[in-house]
C-alpha positions in Angstrom: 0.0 0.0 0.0 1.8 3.3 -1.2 2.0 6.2 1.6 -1.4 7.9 0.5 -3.5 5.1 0.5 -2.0 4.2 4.1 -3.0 7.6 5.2 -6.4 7.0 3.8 -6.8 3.4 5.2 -6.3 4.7 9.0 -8.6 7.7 7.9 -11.4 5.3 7.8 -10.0 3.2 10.5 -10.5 6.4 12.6 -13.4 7.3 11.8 -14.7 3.4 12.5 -13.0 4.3 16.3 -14.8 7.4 16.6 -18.4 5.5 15.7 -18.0 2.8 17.9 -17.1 5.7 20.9 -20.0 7.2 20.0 -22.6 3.8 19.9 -20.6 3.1 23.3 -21.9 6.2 24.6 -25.4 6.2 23.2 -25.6 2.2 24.7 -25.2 4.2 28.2 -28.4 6.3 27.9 -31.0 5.7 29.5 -33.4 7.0 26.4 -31.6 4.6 24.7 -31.9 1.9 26.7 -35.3 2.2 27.5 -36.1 2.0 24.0 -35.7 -1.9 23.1 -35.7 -1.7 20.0 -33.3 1.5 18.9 -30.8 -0.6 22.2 -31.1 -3.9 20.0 -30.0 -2.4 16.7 -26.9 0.2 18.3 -25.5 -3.3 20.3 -25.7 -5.2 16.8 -23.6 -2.5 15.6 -21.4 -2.0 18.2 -20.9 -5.7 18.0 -20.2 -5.3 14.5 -17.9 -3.0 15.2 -15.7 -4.7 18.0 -13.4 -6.6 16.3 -12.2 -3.4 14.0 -12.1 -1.9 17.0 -9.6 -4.6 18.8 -7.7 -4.4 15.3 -8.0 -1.2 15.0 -5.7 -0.7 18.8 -3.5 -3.1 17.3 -3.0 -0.8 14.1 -2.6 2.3 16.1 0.1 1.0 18.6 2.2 -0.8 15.9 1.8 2.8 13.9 3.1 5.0 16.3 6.2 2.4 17.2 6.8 2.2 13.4 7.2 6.5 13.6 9.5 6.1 16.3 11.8 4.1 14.6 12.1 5.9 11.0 12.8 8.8 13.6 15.6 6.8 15.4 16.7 5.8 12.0 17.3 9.6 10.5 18.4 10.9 13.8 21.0 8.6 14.5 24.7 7.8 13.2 25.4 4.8 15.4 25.5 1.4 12.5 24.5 -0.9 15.7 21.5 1.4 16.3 20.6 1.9 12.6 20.4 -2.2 12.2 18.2 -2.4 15.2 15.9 0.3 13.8 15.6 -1.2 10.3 15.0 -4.6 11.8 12.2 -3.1 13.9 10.9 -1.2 10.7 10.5 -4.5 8.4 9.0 -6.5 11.4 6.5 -4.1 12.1 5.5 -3.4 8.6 5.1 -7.2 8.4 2.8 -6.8 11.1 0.6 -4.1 10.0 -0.1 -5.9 6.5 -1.3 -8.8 8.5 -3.3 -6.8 10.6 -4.2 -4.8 7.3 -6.0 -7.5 5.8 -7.7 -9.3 8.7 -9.5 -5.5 8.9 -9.9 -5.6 5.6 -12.0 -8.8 5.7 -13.7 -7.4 8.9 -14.5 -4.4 6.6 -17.2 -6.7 4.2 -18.2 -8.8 7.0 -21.4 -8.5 9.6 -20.4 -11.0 11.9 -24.3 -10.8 13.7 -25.8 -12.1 10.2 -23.4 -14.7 10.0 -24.4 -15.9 13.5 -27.9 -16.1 12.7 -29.7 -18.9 12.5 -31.9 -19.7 9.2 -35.2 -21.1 7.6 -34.2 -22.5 4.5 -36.9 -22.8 2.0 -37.0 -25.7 -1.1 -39.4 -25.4 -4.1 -39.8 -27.4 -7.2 -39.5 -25.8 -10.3 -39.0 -26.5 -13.6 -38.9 -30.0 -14.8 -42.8 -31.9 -13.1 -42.0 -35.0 -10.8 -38.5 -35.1 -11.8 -38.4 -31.4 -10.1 -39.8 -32.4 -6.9 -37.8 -35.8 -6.8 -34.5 -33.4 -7.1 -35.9 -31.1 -4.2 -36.3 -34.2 -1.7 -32.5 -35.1 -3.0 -31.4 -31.6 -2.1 -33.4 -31.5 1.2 -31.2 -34.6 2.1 -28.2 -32.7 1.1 -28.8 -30.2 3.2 -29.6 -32.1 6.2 -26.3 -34.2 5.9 -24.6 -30.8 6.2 -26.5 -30.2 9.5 -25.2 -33.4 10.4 -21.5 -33.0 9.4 -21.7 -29.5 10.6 -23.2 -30.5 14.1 -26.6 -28.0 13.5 -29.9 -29.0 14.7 -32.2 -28.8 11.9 -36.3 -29.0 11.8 -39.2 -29.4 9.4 -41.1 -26.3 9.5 -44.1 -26.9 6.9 -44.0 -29.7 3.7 -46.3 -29.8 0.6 -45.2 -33.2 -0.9 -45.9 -34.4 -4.5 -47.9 -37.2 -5.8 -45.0 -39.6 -6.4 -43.2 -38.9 -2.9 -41.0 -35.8 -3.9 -41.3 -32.5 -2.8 -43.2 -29.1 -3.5 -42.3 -27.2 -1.4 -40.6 -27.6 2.2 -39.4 -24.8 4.5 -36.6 -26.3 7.0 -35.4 -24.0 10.2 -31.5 -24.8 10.9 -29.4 -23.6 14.1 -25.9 -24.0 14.6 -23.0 -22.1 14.6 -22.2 -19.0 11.8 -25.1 -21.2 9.6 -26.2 -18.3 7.5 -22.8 -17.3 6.7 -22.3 -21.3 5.5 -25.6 -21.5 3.8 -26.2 -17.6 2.6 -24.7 -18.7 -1.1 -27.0 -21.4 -1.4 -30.1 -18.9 -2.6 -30.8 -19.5 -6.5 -31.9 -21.9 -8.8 -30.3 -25.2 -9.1 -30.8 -27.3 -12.3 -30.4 -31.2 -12.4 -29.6 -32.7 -15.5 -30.3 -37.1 -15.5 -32.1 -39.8 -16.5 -35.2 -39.6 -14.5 -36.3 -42.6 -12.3 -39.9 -42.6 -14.7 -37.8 -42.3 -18.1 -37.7 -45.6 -19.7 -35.8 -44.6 -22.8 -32.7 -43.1 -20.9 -33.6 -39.8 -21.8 -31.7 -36.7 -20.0 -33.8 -34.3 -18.5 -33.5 -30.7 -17.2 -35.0 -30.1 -13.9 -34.6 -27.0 -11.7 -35.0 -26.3 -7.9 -35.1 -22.8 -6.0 -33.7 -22.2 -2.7 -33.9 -19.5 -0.9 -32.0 -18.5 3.0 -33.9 -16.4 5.2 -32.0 -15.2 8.0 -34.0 -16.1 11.6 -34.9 -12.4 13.2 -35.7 -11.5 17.0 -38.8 -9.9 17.9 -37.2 -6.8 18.7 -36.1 -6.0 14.7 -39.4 -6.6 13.2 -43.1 -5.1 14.7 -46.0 -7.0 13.3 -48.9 -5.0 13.7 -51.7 -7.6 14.4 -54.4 -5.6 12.0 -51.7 -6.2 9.4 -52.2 -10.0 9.5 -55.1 -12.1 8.6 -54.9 -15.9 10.5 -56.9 -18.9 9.0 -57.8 -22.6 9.9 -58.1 -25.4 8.1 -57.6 -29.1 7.7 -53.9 -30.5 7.1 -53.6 -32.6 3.9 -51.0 -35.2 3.1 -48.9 -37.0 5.7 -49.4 -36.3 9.3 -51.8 -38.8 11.1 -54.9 -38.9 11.7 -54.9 -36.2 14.6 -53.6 -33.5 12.0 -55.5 -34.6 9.0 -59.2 -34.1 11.4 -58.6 -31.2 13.0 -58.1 -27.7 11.8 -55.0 -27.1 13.0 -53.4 -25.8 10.0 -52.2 -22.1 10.0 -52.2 -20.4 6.8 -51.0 -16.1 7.8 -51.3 -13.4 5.3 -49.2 -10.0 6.1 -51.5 -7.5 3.9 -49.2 -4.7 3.6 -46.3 -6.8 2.1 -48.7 -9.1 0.5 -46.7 -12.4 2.4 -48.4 -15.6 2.9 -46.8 -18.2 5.2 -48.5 -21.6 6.1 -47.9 -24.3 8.8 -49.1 -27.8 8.9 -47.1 -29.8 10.6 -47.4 -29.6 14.0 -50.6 -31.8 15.5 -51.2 -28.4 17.3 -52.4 -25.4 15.9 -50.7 -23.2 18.6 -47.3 -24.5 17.4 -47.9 -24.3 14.0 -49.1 -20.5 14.6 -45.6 -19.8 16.1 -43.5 -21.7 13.3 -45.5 -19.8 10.7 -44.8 -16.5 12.5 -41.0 -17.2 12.9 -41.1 -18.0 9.4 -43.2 -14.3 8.6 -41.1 -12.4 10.5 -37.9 -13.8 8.6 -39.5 -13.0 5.0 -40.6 -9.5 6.5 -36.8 -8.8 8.0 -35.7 -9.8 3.8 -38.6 -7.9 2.2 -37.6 -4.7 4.1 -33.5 -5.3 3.6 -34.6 -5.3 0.1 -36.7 -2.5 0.0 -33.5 -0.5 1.8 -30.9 -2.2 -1.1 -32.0 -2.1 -4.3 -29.0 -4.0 -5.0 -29.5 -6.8 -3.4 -32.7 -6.7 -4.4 -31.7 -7.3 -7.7 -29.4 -9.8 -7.4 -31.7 -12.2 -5.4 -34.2 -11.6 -8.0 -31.5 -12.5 -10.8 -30.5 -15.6 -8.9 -33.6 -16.7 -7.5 -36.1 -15.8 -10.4 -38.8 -18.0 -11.5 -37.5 -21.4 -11.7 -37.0 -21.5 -15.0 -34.2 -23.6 -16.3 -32.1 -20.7 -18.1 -31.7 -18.7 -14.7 -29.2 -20.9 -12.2 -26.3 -20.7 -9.9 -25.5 -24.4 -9.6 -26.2 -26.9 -12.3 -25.9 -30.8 -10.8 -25.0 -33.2 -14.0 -25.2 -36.5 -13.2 -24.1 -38.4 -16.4 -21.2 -36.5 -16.4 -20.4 -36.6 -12.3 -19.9 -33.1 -11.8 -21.3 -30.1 -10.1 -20.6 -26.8 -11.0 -21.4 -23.7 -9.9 -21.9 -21.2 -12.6 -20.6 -18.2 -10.1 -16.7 -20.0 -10.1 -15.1 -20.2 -13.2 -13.1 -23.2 -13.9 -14.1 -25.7 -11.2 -16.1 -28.5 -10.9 -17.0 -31.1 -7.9 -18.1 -34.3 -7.1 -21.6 -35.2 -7.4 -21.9 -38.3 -5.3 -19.9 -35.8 -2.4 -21.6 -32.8 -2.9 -25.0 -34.6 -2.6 -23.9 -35.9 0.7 -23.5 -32.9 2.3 -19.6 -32.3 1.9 -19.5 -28.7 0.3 -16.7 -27.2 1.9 -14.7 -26.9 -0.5 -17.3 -25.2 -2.5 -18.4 -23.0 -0.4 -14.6 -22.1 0.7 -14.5 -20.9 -2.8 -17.5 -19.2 -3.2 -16.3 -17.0 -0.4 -13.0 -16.6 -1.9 -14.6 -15.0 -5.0 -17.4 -12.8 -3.0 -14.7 -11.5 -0.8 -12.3 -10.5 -3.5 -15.1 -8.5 -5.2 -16.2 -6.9 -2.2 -12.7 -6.2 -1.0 -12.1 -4.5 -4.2 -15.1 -2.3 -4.4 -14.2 -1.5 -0.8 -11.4 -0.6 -0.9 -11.6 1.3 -4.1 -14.4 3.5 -2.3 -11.8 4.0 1.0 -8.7 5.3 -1.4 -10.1 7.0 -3.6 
């Protein structure tokens, strides 16, 4: 980093310091504090802010040491003195580029939506039985990551096809920095194989979207209840007797944001009531994050689209036993391993490439 762009970098690194002084004061108001809502959001972004701060220390001390011994270095004619000084100088530029990038990876980072938890939500697309065949593969797929990854992981709401595949199936996973794992896993993915039903060994094209919703606390979304219409009704499909005789389906409908989440379950219609508004409140928190990031916004709807088979992020290829992900150029991975739940390498890369491109808008924005 040339001398200018230094100066800039602890510019912004200074001004980070000064905001998380100020949120620590603001935290320490009573109006503040009394207010649970406005105290939830400042400690998310104090939290945020922590570790830049801790790096940010680091920076400064290493900094001022660094001045001290260019100064020792042009004040002093003593060779034994001059060695020491340039030996200081290297080491501790060697440590302010490692603690350089470790901030800059802080920089594109929100450390509190990594750690939340997620509801992670399968529909067949594309592609009739074969469609909903592929979504009950990749709701085993994910599950075996919950396993490998040590994650507890529930069914939320199903809708199942004739044939025993899936329509549609909303899963809630908790664990450890699970929406930072999972968060790339939003978009289409096409299957390309021979159906199980295709006698003539026909390939076809298949898709399934998935989408991440980040889990939310009460405290970051309001739900007015004359926003929100709640009906009954019978449970169909699999579920027993007890679920299948009683109206103890939930089907909620947000009316401003035109939402509809439904439960079925659960044998109890209370508990289905709370899944389905754990559910809302998650599609509310990413309706309004898109509203505020037209962006994003567009990128989800890029990825995520209608299902159709020309819009995709992943494409599985089972003739040809690989998976690729149209988002990394030049790799491809197992099928059998990816389908059972071993996609760390994929992922690892995935991350790779999104935190390149964020770095270097980033830092472009900081420099310039």
């Amino acid at each position: 980093m040339d001398i200018k762009s230094s100066e800039k970098f602890f510019s912004y690194l200074e001004n980070l310091h000064n905001k998380y002084s100020e949120l620590s004061n603001q935290l320490s108001d009573p109006t503040i504090t009394n207010d649970r809502k406005k105290f939830a959001s400042l400690s998310k972004e104090l939290s945020n802010l922590n570790p830049l701060e801790e790096n940010y220390q680091k920076y400064f001390r290493l900094k001022n040491q660094l001045e001290e011994s260019f100064d020792i270095l042009s004040n002093t004619d003593d060779p034994e003195m001059k060695g020491l000084a340039e030996e200081d100088i290297e080491n501790l530029e060697t440590e302010m580029i490692v603690i350089e990038n470790d901030i800059k990876l802080l920089m594109i980072s929100d450390i509190s939506e990594d750690k939340r938890n997620v509801f992670l939500e399968i529909r067949a697309g594309a592609g009739g039985n074969e469609a909903s065949l592929f979504a009950s593969d990749l709701l085993r797929m994910y599950s075996r990551i919950s396993e490998r990854k040590e994650w507890k992981h529930e069914i939320i709401s199903t809708n199942y096809s004739g044939i025993g595949g899936i329509k549609e199936i909303t899963m809630y996973i908790k664990g450890s920095n699970v929406n930072k794992y999972l968060k790339f896993e939003s978009g289409v993915h096409r299957v390309q194989r021979v159906p199980q039903t295709e006698s003539s060994g026909r390939i076809h094209t298949s898709t399934v979207t998935v989408a991440v919703l980040p889990e939310v606390d009460d405290v970051e979304i309001d739900i007015n209840a004359k926003d929100i219409r709640i009906d009954t009704y019978r449970a169909s499909g699999a579920g027993g007797q007890h679920v299948n005789k009683t109206e103890s389906a939930i089907r909620i409908t947000h009316a401003p944001s035109g939402i509809v989440v439904s439960c079925q379950d659960e044998s109890s219609q209370h508990k289905n009531k709370d899944k389905a508004m754990r559910v809302l409140k998650s599609r509310l928190y990413e309706f309004e994050l898109e509203k505020q990031q037209d962006d994003i916004a567009n990128d989800r709807r890029s990825q995520v689209g209608k299902g159709d088979r020309s819009e995709k992020i992943r494409t599985y290829n089972f003739p040809q036993n690989r998976v690729t992900d149209h988002r990394i150029t030049g790799k491809n991975y197992g099928i059998e391993s990816t389908m059972d739940g071993n996609l760390e390498k994929l992922i690892k890369d995935l991350e790779e490439m999104n935190s390149k491109k964020l770095l270097e808008e980033r830092f472009k924005e900081i420099v310039s």
